[in-house]
C-alpha positions as CSV (number, residue, x, y, z in Angstrom):
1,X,0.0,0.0,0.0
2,X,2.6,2.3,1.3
3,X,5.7,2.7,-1.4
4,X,7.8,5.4,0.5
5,X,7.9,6.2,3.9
6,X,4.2,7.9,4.7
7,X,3.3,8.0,0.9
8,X,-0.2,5.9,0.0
9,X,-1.8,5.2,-3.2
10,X,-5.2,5.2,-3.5
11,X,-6.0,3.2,-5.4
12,X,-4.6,0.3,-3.0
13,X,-5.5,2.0,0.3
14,X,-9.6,1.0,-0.9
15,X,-10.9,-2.0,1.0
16,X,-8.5,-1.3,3.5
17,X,-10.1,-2.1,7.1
18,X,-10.1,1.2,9.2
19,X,-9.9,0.3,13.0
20,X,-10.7,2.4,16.2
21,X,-7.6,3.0,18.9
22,X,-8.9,-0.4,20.5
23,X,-8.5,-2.1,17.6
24,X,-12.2,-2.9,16.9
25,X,-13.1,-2.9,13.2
26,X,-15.2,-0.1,12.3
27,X,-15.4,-0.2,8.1
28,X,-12.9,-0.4,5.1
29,X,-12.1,2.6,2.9
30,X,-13.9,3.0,-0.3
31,X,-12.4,6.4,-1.7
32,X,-10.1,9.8,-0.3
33,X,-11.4,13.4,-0.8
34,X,-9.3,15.6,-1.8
35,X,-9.4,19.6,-2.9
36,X,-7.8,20.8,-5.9
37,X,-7.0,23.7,-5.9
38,X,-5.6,26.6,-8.5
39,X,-2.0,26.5,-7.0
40,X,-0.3,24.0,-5.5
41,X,-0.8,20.5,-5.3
42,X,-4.2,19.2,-4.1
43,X,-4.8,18.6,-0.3
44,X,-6.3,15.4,1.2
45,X,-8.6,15.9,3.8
46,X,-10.5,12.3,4.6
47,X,-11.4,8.7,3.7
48,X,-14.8,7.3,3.1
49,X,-15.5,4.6,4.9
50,X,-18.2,2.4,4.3
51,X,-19.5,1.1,7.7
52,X,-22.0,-1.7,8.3
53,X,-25.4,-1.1,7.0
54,X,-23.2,-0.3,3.4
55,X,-23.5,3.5,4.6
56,X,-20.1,5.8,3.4
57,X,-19.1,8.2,5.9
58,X,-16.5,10.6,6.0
59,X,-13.4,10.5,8.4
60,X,-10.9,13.1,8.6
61,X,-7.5,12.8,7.9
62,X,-6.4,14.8,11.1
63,X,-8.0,12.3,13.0
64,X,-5.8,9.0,11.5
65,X,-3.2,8.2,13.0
66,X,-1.5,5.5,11.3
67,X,-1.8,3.9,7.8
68,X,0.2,0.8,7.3
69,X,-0.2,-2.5,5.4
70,X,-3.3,-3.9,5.5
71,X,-5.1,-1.5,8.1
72,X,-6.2,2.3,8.9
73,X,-5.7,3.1,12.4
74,X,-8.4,6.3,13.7
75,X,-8.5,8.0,17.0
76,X,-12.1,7.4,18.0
77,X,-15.9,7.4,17.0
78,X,-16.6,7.8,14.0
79,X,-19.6,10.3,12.7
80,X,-22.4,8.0,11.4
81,X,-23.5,10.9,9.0
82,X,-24.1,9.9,5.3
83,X,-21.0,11.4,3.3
84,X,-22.5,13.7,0.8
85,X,-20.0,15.0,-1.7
86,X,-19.7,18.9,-1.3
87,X,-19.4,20.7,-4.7
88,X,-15.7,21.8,-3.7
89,X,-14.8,18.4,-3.3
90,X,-12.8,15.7,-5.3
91,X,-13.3,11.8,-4.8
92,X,-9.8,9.9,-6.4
93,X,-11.2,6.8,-6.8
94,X,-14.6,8.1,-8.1
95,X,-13.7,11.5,-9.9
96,X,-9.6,11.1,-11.0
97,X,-9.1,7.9,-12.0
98,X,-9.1,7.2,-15.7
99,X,-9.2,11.6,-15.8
100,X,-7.4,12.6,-19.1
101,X,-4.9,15.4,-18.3
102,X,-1.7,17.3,-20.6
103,X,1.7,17.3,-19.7
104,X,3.1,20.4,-18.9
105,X,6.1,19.9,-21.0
106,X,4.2,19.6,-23.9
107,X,4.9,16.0,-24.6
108,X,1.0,14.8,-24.6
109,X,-1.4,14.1,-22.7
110,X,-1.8,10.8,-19.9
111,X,-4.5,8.5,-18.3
112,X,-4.5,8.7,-14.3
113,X,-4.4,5.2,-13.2
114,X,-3.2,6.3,-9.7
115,X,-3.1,9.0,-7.2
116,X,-0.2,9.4,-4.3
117,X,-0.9,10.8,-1.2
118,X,1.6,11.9,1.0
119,X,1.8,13.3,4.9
120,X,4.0,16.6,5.4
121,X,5.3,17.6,8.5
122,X,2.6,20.1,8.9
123,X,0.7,16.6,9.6
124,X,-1.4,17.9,6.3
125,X,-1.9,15.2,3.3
126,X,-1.1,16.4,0.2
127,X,-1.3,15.0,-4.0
128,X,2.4,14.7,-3.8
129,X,2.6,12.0,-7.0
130,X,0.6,10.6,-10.0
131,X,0.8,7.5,-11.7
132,X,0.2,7.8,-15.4
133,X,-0.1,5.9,-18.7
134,X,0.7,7.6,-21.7
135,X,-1.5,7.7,-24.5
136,X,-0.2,5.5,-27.0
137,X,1.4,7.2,-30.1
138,X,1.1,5.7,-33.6
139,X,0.6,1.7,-34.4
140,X,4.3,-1.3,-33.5
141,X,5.6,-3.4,-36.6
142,X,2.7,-5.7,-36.8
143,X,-0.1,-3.2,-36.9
144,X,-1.0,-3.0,-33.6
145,X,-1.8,0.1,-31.4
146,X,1.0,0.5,-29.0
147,X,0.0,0.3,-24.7
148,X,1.1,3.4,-23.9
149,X,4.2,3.4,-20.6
150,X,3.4,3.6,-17.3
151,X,5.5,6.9,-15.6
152,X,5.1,8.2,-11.7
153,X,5.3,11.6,-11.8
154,X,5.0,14.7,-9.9
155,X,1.6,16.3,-9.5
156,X,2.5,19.4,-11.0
157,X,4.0,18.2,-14.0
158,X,0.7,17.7,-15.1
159,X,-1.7,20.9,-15.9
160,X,-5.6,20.0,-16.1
161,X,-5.8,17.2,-13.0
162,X,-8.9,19.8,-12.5
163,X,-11.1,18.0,-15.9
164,X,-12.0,19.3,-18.8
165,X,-14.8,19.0,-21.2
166,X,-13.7,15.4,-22.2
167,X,-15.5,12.6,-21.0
168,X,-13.9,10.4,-18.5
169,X,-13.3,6.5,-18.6
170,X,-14.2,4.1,-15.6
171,X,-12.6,1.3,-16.0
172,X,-10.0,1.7,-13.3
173,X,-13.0,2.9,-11.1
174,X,-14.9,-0.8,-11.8
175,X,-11.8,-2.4,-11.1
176,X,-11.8,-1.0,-7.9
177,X,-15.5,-2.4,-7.2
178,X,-14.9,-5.6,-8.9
179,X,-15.6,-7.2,-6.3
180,X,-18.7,-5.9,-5.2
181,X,-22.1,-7.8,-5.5
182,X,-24.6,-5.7,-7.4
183,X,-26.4,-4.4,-4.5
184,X,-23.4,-2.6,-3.3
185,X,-22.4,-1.3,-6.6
186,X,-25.7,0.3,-6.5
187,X,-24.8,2.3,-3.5
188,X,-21.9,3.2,-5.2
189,X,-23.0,4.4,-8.0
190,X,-25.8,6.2,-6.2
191,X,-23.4,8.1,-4.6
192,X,-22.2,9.1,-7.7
193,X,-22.5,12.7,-9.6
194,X,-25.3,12.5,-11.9
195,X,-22.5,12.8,-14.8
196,X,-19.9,10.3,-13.4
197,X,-22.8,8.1,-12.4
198,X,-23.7,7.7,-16.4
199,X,-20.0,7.2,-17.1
200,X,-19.5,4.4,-14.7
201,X,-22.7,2.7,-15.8
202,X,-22.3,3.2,-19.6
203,X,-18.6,1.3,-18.9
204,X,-20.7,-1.6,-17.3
205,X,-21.5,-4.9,-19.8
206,X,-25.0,-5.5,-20.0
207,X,-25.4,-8.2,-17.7
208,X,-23.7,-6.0,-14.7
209,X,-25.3,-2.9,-15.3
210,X,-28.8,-5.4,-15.4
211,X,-28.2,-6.4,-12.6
212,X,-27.2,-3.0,-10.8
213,X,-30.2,-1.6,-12.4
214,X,-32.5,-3.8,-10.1
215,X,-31.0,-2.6,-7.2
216,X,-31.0,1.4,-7.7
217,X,-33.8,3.8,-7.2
218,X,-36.2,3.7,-9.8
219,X,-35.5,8.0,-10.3
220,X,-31.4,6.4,-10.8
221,X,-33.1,3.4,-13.1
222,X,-35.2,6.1,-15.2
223,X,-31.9,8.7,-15.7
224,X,-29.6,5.9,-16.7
225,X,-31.5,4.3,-18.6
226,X,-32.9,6.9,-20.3
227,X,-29.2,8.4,-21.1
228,X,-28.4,5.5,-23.4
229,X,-28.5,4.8,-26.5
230,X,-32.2,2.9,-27.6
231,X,-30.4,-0.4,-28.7
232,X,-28.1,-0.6,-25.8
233,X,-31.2,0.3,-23.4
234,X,-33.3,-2.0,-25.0
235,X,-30.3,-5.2,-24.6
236,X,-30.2,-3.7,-21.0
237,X,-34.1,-4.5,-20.4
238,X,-33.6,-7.9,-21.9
239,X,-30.8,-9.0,-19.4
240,X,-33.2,-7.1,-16.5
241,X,-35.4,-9.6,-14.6
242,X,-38.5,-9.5,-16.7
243,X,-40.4,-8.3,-13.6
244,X,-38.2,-5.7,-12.7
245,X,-37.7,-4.8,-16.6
246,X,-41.6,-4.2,-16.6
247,X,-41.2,-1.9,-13.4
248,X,-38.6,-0.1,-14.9
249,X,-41.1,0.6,-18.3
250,X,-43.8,1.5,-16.5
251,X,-42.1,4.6,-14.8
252,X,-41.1,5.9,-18.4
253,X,-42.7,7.9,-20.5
254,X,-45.3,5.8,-22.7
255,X,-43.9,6.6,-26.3
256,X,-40.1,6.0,-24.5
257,X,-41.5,2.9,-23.4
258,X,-43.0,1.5,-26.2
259,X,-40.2,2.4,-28.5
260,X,-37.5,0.4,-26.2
261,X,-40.8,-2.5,-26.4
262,X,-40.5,-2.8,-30.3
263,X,-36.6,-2.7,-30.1
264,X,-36.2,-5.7,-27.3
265,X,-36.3,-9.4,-28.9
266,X,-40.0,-10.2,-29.2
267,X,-39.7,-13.4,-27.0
268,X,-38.3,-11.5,-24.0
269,X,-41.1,-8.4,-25.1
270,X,-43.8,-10.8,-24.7
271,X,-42.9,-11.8,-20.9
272,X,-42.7,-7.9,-20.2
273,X,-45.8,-6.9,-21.9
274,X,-48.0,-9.8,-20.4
275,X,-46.7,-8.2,-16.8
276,X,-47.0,-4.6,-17.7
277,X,-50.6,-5.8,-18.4
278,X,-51.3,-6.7,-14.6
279,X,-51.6,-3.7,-11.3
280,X,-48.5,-3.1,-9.4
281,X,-49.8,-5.0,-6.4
282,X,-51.0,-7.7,-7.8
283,X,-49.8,-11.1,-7.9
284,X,-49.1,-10.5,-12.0
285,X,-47.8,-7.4,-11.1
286,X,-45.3,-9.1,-8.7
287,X,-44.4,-12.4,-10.5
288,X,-41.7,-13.0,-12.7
289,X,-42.2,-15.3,-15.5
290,X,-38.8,-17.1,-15.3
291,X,-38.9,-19.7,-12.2
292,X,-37.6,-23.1,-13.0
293,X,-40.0,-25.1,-15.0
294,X,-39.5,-28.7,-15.3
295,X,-40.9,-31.8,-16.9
296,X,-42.4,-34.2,-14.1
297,X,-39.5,-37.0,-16.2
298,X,-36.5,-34.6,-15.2
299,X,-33.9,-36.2,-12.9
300,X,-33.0,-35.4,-9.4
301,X,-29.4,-34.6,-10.8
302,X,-31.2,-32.9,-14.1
303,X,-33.5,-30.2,-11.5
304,X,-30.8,-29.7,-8.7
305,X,-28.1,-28.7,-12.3
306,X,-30.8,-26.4,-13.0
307,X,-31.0,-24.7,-9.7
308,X,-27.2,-24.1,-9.3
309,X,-27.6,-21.1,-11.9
310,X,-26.2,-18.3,-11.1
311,X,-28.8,-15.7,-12.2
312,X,-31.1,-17.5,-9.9
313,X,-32.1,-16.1,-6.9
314,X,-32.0,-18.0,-3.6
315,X,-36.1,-18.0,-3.3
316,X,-36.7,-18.9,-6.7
317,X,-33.8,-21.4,-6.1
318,X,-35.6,-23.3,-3.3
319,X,-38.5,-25.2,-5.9
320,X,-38.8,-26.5,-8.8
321,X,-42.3,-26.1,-10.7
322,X,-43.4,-29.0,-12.5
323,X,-45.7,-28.8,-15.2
324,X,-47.0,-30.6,-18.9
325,X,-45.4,-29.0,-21.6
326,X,-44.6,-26.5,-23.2
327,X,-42.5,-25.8,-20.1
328,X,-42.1,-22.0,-21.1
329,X,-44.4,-19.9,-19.2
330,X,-47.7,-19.9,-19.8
331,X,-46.8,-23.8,-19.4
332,X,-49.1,-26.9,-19.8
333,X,-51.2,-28.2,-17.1
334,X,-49.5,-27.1,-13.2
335,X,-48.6,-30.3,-11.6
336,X,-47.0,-28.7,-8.7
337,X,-43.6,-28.4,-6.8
338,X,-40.2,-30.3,-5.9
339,X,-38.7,-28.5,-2.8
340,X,-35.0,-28.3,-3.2
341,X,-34.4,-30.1,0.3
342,X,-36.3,-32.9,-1.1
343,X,-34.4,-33.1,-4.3
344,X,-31.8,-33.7,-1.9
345,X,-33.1,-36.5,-0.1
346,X,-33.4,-38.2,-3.0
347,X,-31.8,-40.2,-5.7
348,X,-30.2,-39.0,-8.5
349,X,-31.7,-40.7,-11.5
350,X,-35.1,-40.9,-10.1
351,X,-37.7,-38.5,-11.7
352,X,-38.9,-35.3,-9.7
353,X,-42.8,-36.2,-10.9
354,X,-42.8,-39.2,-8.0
355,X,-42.1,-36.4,-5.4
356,X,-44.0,-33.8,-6.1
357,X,-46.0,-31.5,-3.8
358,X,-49.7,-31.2,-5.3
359,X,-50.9,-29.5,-3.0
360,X,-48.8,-26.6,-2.4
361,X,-51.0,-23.1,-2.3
362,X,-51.7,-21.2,-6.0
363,X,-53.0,-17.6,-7.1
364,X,-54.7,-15.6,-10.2
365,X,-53.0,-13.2,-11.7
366,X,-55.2,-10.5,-10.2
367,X,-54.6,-12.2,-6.2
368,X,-53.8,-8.6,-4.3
369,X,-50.8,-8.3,-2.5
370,X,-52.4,-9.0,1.0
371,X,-53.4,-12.3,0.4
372,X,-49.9,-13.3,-1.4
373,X,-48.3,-12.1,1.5
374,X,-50.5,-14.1,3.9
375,X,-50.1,-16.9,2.2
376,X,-46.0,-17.2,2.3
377,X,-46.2,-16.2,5.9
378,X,-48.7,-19.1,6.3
379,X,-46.7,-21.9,5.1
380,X,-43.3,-20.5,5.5
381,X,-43.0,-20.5,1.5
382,X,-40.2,-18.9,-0.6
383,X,-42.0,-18.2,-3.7
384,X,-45.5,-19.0,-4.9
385,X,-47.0,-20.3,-8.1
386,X,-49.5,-17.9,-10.3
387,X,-51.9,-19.8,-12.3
388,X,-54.2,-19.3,-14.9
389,X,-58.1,-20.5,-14.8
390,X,-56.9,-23.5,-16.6
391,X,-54.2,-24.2,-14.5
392,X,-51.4,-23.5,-16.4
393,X,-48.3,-21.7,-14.7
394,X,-47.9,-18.1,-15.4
395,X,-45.1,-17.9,-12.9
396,X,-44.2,-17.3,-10.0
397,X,-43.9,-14.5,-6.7
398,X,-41.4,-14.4,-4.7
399,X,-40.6,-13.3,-1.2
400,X,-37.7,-10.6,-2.1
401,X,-40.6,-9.3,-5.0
402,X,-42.8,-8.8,-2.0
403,X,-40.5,-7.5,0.7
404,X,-39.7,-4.8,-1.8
405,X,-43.3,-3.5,-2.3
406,X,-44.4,-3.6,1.0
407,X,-41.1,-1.7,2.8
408,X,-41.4,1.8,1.8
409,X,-39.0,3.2,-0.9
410,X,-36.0,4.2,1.0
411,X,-36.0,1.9,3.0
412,X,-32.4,1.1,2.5
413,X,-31.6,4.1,3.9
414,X,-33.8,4.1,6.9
415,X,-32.4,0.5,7.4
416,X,-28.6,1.7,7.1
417,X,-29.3,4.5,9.7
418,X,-30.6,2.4,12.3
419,X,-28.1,-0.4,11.8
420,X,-25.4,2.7,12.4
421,X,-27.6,4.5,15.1
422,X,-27.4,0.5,16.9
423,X,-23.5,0.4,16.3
424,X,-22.9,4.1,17.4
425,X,-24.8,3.2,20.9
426,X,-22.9,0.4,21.4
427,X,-19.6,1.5,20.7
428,X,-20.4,4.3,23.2
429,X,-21.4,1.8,25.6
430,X,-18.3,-0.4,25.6
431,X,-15.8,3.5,26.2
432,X,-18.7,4.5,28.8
């Protein structure tokens, strides 16, 4: 982390664990504000630190006293406050890296790939170094487009660290996050400047940013999505959830809409417009058309390969649904379920139609929210089947769909600020 002395990078220092003076774990660091500034190089002034409850607060500089390998050393409580970038305020991680700047000798201009902090004996932290690649000039014998070298340099070698007009890349930024699961991401991102925010997300694949999407605020769904361009937007929705693709649809404008409708493959269109046909808080409304539909002749091995995918979520991982075919939804004839703990009881080769549970609970389409969520608090249930008249599947509600329409809207952040009011009080406790 540390390459000289009391010099940090960045870029390393970010999922290092901050700890109090007792040595108690308190959060990891996610980013360093600093303040540029028209002369002289930029001053540091904190970390974020994203505590538990996945809410970023700030934390002085003046109040660390020790950054070594591996851990962040701070002199007491922290303040449970939300950060909230202030305009006169620079992330590195979120705003610098990938930021184009010129040399000041002319020579070209560079990609910031890292950002060097450094303590003076004034105890302040100042931008003492950058870390650079150099864009590439001209093409190497066979054809290729040169990698431009790597140089550390001196922060005032270089003269528009400030931004321009240009946009800036994230892909140093996502390989920061990498690691994140797309619920955290989210909070990331939401954090974000409206502007970097759409950079960062535009530099996501389709599958990620799908996947993010679900997990932001539908006014951070709505601007990003809307920012892009209609074919990318419209491969977006298709990777979506089609649930959560038809939420998504329904808070844009109608023309919007039905413009990204006619764009989307019409397989994947027909699963959204069937759910954009049902009420929000209805059992259509909620369902997602993509549970794990099976033969009653699949194998024990066959249905427990099936729910090992990745994409699937834990609920809709705990059944199977058996049905006649076709087995894409709206199936055959609803046979019922295979719980996954009994597809683990069994044997391999036999057939999941001997062990399945006919009698498991159903709804219409049009069931209201009340009595879906009566019924999976009832029989401690995971997900629930939605059938037609005939009894063919139409898919299927789960519990997440339903926690997240009947908690209200920010209730991430009502649930971060009590999870850090509860670890504020106790940390008080244990120094009282």
């Amino acid at each position: 982390m540390s390459s000289a002395g009391n010099r940090v990078f960045a870029a390393r220092l970010v999922g290092t664990t901050v700890f109090d003076p007792i040595g108690d774990q308190v959060g990891r660091v996610r980013d360093v504000v600093v303040l540029l500034r028209l002369k002289g190089a930029p001053r540091a002034v904190g970390l974020v630190v994203e505590v538990p409850g996945r809410r970023r607060v700030f934390l002085p500089l003046t109040r660390v006293t020790s950054i070594d390998a591996g851990q962040v050393i701070s002199t007491g409580l922290l303040n449970m406050r939300r950060f909230e970038q202030r305009a006169s305020e620079t992330l590195v991680i979120g705003d610098l890296l990938d930021r184009h700047v010129e040399m000041v000798d002319g020579s070209g201009g560079a990609t910031v790939v890292d950002v060097a902090i450094e303590q003076q004996r004034t105890r302040d932290w100042l931008v003492s170094q950058l870390f650079v690649r150099r864009r590439p000039q001209g093409k190497g014998g066979l054809g290729l487009r040169r990698r431009g070298e790597t140089l550390l340099i001196d922060v005032d070698e270089v003269r528009s660290l400030a931004g321009g007009t240009e946009l800036q890349g994230a892909e140093l930024l996502l390989a920061s996050y990498d690691d994140l699961k797309p619920a955290d991401l989210a909070d990331v991102l939401h954090e974000l400047g409206a502007t970097r925010r759409l950079e960062v997300a535009t530099a996501l694949n389709n599958e990620r940013l799908a996947d993010v999407l679900e997990e932001l605020p539908v006014d951070d769904q709505v601007s990003i999505l809307s920012s892009l361009e209609l074919g990318r937007a419209a491969d977006v929705l298709e990777a979506m959830q089609p649930d959560d693709a038809a939420d998504l649809l329904s808070d844009l404008p109608v023309e919007k809409a039905a413009e990204l409708l006619a764009l989307m493959e019409p397989e994947e269109a027909r699963d959204v417009r069937r759910l954009l046909a049902y009420e929000d808080d209805t059992a259509g409304g909620l369902m997602t058309t993509e549970p794990v539909v099976l033969g009653p002749e699949t194998s024990v091995a066959a249905a427990l390969a099936h729910i090992r995918r990745r994409d699937l979520t834990p609920a809709l991982g705990s059944m199977v649904f058996v049905s006649r075919p076709p087995l894409e939804t709206p199936t055959g004839r609803f046979l019922g379920v295979v719980h996954f703990q009994r597809l683990l009881r069994e044997a391999p080769h036999d057939a999941i139609g001997v062990f399945v549970d006919p009698e498991i609970e159903v709804v219409a389409p049009d069931a209201p929210l009340s009595q879906v969520t009566r019924l999976l608090a009832t029989y401690n249930l995971l997900a629930l089947p939605v059938v037609d008249t005939e009894r063919r599947l139409l898919g299927a509600v789960s519990v997440d769909d339903v926690l997240d329409h009947l908690l209200p809207q920010d209730w991430r952040e009502a649930d971060a600020e009590d999870t850090d009011r509860a670890m504020t009080e106790q940390m008080e406790a244990g120094r009282g």
